[in-house]
C-alpha positions, 0 to 999 in steps of 0.5 A: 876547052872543057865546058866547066871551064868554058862557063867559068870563063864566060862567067868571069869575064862578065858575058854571062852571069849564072843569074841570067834567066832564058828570058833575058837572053834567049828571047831572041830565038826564031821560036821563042821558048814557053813563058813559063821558062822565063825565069829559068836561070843558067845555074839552074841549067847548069845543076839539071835542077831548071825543070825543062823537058827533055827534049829527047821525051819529045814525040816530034824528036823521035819521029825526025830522029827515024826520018833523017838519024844522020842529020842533026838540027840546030840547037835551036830546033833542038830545044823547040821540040821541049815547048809543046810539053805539057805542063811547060815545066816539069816542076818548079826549078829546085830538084835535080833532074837531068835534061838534054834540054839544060844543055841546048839551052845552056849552049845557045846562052854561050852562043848568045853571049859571044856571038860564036857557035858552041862548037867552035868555042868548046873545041876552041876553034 
């Protein structure tokens, strides 16, 4: 399932509304993200207007990316190489910006939403 379709999907069926903030439903993660992400919104995420680092701009994500470039971590990693950025957020959420933070954290919403890996559900397995 194509991931425009993947959301529209979770959206309609209720599971996740594009209102829901990373601090709602991504509070549970074994790194809570920054504070000042809270109230990121997943339309945000979804429009790259949400304001998170890129995590790729990280430091600590180059040097794991030389050190092991045929092991990809977790999501959950992923996004936690964005939370030492300084400021917390690039602007306040309204400008587009691309980020491959929006989309890790968009995929661990849909995961917490249904409980199932992005990947099997984007791949519709």
């Amino acid at each position: 399932m194509p991931t425009a379709e993947l959301w529209r999907s979770l959206v309609s069926k209720g599971k996740l509304s594009l209102n829901d903030t990373i601090g709602e439903v991504l509070s549970d993660l074994p790194q809570p993200p920054p504070h000042a992400w809270a109230k990121v919104t997943l339309r945000q995420l979804l429009n790259h207007t949400s304001g998170l680092p890129d995590f790729a701009g990280s430091r600590a994500w180059q040097e794991a990316l030389k050190a092991h470039p045929a092991q990809a971590p977790r999501p959950e990693k992923l996004l936690a190489y964005a939370y030492d950025h300084d400021p917390p957020l690039l602007f306040d959420p309204a400008r587009y910006n691309y980020s491959n933070s929006d989309n890790v954290a968009v995929a661990l919403m849909g995961e917490a939403a249904t409980g199932r890996p992005y990947e099997s559900r984007s791949t519709g397995h």
